[in-house]
PDB file with one MODEL, atoms N, CA, C and O in Angstrom:
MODEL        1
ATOM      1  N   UNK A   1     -25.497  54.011  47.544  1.00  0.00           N
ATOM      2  CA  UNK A   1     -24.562  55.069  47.273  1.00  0.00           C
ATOM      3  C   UNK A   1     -23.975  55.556  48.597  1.00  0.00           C
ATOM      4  O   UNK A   1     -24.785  55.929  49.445  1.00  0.00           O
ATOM      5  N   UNK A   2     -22.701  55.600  48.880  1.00  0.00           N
ATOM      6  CA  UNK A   2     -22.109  56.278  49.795  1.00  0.00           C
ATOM      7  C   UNK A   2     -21.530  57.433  49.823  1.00  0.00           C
ATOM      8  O   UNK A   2     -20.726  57.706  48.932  1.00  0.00           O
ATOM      9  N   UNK A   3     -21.749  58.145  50.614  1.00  0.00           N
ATOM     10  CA  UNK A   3     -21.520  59.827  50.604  1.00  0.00           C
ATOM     11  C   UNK A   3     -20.821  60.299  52.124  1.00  0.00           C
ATOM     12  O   UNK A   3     -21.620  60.298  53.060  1.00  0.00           O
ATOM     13  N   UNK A   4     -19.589  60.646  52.398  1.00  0.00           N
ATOM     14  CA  UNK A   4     -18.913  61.128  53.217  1.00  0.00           C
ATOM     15  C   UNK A   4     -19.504  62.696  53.778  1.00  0.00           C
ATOM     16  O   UNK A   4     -19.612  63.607  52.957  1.00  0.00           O
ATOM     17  N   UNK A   5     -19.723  62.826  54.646  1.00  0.00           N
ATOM     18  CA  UNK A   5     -20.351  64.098  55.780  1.00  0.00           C
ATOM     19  C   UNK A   5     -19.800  64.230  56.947  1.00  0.00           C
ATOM     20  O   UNK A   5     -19.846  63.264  57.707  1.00  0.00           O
ATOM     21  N   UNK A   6     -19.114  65.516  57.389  1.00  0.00           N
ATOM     22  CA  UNK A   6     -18.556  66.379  58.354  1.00  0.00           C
ATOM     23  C   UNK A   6     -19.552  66.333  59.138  1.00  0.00           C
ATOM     24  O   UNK A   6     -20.522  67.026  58.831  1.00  0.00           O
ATOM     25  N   UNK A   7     -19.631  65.284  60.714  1.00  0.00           N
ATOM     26  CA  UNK A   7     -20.469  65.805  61.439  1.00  0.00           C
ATOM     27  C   UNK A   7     -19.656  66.012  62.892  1.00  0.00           C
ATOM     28  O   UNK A   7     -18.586  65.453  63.128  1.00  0.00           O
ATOM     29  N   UNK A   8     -20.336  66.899  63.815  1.00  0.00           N
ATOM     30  CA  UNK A   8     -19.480  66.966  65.273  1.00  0.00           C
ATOM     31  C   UNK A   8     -20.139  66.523  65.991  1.00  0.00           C
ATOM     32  O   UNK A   8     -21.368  66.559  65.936  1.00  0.00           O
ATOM     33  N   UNK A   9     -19.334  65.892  67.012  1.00  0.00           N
ATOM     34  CA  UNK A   9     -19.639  64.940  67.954  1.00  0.00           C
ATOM     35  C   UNK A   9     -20.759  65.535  69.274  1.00  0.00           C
ATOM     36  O   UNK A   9     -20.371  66.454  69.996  1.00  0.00           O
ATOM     37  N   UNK A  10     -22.122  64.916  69.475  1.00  0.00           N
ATOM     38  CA  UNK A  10     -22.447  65.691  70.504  1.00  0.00           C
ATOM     39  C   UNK A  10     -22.212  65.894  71.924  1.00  0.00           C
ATOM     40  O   UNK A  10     -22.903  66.564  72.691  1.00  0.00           O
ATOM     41  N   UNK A  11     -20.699  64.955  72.295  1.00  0.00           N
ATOM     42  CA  UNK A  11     -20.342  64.660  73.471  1.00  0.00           C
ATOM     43  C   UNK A  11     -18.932  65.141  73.584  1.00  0.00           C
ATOM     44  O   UNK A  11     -18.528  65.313  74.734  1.00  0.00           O
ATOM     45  N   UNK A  12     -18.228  65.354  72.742  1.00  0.00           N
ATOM     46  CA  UNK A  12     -16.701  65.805  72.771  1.00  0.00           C
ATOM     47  C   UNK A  12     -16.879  66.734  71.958  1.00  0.00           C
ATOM     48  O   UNK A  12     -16.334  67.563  72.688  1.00  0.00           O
ATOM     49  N   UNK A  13     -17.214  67.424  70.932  1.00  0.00           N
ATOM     50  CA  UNK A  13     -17.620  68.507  70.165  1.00  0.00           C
ATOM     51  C   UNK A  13     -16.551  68.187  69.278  1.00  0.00           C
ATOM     52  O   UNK A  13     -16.066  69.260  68.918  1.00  0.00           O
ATOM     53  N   UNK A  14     -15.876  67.118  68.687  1.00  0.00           N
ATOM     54  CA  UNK A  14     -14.756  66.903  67.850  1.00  0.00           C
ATOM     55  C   UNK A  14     -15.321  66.435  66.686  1.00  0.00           C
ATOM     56  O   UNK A  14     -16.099  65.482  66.648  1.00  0.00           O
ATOM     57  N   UNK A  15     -14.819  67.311  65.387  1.00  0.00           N
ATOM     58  CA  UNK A  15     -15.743  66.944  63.707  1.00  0.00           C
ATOM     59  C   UNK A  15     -14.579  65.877  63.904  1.00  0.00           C
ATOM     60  O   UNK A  15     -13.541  65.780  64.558  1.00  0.00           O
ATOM     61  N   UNK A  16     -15.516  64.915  62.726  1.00  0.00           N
ATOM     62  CA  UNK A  16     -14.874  64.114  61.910  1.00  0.00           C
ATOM     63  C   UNK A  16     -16.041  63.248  60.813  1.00  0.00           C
ATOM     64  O   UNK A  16     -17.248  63.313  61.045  1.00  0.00           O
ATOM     65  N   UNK A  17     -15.671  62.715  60.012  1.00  0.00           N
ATOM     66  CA  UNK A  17     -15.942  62.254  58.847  1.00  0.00           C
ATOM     67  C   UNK A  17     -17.138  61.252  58.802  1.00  0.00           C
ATOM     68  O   UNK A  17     -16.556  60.177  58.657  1.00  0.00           O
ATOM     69  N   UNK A  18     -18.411  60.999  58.841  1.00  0.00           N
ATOM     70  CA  UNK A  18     -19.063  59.763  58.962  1.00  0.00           C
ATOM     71  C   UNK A  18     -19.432  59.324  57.583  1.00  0.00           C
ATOM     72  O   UNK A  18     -20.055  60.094  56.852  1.00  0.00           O
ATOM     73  N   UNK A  19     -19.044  57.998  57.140  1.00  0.00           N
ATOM     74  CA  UNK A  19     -19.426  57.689  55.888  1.00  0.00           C
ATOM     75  C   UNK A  19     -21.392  57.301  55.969  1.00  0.00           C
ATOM     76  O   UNK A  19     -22.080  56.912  56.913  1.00  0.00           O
ATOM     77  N   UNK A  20     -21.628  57.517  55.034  1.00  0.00           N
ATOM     78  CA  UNK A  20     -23.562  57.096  55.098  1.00  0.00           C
ATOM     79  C   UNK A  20     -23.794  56.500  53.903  1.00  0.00           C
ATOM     80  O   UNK A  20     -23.065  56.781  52.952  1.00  0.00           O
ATOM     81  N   UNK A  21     -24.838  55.591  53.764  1.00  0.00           N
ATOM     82  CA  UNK A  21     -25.529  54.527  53.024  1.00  0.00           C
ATOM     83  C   UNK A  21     -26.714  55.508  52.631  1.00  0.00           C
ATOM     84  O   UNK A  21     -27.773  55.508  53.259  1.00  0.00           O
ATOM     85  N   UNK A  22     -26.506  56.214  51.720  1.00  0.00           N
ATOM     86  CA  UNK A  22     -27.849  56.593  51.155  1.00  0.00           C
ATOM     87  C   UNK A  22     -28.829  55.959  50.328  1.00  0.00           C
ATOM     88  O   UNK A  22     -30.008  56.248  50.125  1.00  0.00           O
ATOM     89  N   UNK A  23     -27.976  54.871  49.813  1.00  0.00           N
ATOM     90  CA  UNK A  23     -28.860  53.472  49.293  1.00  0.00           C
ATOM     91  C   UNK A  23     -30.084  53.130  50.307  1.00  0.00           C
ATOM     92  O   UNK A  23     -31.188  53.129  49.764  1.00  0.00           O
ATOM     93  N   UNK A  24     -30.056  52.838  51.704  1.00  0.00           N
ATOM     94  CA  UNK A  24     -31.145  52.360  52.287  1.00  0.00           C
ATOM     95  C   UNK A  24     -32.361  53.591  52.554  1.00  0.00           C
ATOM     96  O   UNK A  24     -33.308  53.655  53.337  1.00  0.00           O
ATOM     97  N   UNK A  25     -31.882  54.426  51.600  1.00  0.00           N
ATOM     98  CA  UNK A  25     -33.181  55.871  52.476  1.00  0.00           C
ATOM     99  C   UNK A  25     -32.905  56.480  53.581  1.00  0.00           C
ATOM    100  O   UNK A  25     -31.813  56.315  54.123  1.00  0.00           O
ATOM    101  N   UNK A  26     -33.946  57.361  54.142  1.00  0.00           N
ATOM    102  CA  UNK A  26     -33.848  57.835  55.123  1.00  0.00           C
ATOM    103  C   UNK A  26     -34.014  56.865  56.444  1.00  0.00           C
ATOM    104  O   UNK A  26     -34.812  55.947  56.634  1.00  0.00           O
ATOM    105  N   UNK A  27     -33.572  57.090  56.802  1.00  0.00           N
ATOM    106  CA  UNK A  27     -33.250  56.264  57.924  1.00  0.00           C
ATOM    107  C   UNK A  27     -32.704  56.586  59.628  1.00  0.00           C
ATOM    108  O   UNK A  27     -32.696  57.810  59.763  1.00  0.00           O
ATOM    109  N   UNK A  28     -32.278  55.924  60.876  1.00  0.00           N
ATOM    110  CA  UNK A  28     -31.651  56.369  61.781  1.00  0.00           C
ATOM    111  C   UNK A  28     -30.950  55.123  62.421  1.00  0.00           C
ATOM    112  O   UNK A  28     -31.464  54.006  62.367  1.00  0.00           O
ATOM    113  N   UNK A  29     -29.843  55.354  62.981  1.00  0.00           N
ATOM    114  CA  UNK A  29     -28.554  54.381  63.481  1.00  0.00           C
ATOM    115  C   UNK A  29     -28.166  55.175  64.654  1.00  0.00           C
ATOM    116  O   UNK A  29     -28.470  56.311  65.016  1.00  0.00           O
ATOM    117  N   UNK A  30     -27.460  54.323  65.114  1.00  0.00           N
ATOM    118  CA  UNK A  30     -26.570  54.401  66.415  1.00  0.00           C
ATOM    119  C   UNK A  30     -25.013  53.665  65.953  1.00  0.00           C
ATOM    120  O   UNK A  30     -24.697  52.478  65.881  1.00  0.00           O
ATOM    121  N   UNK A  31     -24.101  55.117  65.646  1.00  0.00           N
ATOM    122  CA  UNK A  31     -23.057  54.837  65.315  1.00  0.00           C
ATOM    123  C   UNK A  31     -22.160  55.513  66.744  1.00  0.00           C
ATOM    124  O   UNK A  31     -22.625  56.388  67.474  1.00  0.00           O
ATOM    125  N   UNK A  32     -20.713  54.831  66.924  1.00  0.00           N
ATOM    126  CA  UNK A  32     -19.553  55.154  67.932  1.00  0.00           C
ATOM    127  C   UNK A  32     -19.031  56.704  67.504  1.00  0.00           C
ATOM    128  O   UNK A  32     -19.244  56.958  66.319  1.00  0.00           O
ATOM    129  N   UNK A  33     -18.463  57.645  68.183  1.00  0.00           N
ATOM    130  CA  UNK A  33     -17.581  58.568  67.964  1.00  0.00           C
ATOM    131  C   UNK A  33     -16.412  58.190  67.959  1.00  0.00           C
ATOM    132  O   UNK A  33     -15.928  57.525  68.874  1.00  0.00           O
ATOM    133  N   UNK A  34     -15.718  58.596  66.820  1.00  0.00           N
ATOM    134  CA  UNK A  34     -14.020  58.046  66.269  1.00  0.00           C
ATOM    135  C   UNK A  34     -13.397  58.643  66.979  1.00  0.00           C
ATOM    136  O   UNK A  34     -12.186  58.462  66.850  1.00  0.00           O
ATOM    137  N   UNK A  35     -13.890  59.751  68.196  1.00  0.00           N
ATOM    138  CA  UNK A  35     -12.585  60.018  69.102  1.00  0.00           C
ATOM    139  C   UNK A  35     -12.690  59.795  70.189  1.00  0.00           C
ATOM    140  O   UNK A  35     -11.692  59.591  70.881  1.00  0.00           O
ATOM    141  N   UNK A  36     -14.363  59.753  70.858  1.00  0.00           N
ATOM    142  CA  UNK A  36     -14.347  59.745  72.658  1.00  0.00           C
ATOM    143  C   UNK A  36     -15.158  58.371  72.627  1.00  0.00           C
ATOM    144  O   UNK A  36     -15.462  57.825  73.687  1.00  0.00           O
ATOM    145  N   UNK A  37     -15.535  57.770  71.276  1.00  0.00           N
ATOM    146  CA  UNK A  37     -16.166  55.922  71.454  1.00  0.00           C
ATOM    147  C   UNK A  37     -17.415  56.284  72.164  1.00  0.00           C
ATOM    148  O   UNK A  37     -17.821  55.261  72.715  1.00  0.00           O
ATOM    149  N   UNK A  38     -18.101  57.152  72.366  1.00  0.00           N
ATOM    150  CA  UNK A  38     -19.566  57.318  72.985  1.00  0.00           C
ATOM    151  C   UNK A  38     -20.882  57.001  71.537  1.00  0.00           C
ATOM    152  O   UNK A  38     -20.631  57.351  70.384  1.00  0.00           O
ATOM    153  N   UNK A  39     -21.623  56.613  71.756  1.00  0.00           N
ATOM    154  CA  UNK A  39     -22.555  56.078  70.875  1.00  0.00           C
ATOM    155  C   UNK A  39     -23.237  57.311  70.423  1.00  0.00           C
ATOM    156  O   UNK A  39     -23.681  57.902  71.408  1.00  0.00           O
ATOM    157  N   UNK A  40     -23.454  57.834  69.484  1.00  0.00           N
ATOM    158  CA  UNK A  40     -23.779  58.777  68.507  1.00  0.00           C
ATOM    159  C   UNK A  40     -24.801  58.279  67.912  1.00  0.00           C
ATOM    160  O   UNK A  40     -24.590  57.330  67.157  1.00  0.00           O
ATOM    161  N   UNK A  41     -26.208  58.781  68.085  1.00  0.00           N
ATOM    162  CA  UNK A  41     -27.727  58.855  67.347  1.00  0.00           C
ATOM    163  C   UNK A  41     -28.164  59.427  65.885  1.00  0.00           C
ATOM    164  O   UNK A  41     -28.902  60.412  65.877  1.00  0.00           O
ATOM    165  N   UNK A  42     -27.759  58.879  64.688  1.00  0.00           N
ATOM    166  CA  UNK A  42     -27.862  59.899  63.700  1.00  0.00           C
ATOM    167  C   UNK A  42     -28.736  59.679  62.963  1.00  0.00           C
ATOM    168  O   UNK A  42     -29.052  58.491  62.895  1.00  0.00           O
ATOM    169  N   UNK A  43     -29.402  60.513  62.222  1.00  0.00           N
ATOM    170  CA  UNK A  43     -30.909  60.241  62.169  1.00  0.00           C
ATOM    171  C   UNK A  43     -30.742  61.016  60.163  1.00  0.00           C
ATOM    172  O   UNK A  43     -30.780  62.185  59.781  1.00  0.00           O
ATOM    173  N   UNK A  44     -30.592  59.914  59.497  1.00  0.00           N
ATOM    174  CA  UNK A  44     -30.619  60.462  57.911  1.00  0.00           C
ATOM    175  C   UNK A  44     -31.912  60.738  56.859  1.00  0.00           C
ATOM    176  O   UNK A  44     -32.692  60.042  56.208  1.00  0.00           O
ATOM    177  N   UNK A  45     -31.797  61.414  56.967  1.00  0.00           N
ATOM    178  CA  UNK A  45     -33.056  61.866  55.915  1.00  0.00           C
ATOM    179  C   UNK A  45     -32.425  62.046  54.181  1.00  0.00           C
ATOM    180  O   UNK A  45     -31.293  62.483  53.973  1.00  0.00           O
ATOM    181  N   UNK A  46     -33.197  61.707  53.260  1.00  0.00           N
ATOM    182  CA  UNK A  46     -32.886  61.182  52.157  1.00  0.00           C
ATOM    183  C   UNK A  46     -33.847  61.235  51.280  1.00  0.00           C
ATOM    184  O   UNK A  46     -34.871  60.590  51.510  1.00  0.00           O
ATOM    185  N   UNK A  47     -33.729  62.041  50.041  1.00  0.00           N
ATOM    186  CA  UNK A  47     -35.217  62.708  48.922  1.00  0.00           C
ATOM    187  C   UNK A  47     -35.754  60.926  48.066  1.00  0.00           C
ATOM    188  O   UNK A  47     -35.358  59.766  48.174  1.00  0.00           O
ATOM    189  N   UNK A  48     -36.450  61.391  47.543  1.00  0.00           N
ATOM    190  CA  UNK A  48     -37.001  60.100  46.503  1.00  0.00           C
ATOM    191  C   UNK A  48     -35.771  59.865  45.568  1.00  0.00           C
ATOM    192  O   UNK A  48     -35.623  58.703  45.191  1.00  0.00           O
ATOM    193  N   UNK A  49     -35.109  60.544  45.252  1.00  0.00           N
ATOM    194  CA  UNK A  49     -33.702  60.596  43.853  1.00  0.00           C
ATOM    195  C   UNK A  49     -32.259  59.809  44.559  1.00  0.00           C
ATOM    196  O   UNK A  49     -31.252  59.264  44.105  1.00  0.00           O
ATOM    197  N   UNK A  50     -32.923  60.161  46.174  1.00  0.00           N
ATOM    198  CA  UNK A  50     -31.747  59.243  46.782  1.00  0.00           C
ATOM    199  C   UNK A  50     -30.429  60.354  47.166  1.00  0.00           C
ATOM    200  O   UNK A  50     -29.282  59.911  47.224  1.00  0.00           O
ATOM    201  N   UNK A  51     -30.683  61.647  47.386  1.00  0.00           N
ATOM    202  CA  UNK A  51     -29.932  62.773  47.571  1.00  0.00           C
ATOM    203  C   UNK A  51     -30.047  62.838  49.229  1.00  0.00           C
ATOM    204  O   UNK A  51     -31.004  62.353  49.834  1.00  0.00           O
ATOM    205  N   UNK A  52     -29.020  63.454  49.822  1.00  0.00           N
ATOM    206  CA  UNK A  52     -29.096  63.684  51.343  1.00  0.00           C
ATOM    207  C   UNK A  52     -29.645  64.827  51.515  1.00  0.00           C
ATOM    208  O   UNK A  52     -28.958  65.779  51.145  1.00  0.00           O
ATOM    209  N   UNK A  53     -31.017  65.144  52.112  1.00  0.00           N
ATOM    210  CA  UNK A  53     -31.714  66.006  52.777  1.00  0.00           C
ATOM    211  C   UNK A  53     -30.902  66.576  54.137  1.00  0.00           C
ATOM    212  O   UNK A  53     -30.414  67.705  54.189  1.00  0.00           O
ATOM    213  N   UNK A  54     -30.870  66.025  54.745  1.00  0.00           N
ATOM    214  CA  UNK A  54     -30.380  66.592  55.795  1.00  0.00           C
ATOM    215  C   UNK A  54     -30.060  64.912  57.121  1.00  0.00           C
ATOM    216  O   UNK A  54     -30.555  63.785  57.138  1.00  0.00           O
ATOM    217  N   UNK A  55     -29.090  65.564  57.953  1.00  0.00           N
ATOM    218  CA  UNK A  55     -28.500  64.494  58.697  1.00  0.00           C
ATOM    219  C   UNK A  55     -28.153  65.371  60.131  1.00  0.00           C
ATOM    220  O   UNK A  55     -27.449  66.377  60.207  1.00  0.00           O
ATOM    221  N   UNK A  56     -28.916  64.624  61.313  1.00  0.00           N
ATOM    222  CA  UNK A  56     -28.801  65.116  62.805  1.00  0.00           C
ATOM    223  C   UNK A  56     -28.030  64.120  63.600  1.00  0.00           C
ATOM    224  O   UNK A  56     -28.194  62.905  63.482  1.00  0.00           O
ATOM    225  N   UNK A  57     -26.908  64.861  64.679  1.00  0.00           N
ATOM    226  CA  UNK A  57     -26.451  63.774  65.513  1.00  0.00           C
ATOM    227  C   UNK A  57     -27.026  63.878  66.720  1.00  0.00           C
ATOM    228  O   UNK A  57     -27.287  65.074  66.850  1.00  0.00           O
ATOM    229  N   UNK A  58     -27.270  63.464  67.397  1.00  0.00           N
ATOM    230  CA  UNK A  58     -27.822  63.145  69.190  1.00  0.00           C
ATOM    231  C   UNK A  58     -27.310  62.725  69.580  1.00  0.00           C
ATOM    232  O   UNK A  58     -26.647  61.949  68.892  1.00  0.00           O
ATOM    233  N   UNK A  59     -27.032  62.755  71.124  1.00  0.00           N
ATOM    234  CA  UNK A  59     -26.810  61.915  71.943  1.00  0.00           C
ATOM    235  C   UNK A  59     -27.410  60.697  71.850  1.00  0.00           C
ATOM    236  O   UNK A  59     -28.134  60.595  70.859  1.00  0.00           O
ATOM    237  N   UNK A  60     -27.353  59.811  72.502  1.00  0.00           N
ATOM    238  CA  UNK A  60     -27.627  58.698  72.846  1.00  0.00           C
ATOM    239  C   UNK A  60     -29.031  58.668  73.918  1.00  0.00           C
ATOM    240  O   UNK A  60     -30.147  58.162  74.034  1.00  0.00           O
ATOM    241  N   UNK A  61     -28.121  59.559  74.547  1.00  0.00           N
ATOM    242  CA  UNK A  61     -29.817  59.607  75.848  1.00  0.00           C
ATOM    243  C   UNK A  61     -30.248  60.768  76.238  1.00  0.00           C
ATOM    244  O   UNK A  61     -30.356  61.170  77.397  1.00  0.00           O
ATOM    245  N   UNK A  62     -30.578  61.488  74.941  1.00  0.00           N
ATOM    246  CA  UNK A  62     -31.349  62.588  75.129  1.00  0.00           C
ATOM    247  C   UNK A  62     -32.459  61.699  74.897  1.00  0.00           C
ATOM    248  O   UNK A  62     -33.612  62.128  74.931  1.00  0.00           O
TER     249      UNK A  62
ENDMDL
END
């Protein structure tokens, strides 16, 4: 299931749109920022029903 989420960037502070795979569970990736291309840490959390718990972005090298 894919589900669209408003997140801001932790390096340019610019929102924009990240699509997520809530099909695979909770989970964590290293996706690009759609405006400054810096690698973005996002870390998805995801209930047993397959609902989005909650979703964090990081830096890269924190």
């Amino acid at each position: 299931m894919l589900e669209s989420c408003r997140v801001s960037c932790p390096y340019c502070g610019e929102s924009f749109e990240a699509t997520l795979d809530l099909s695979a569970g909770s989970q964590h990736y290293i996706e690009d920022c759609y405006i400054c291309c810096r690698p973005i840490l996002f870390f998805i959390e995801v209930d047993h029903t397959g609902e989005l718990i909650s979703i964090h972005a990081r830096r890269d090298d924190e």
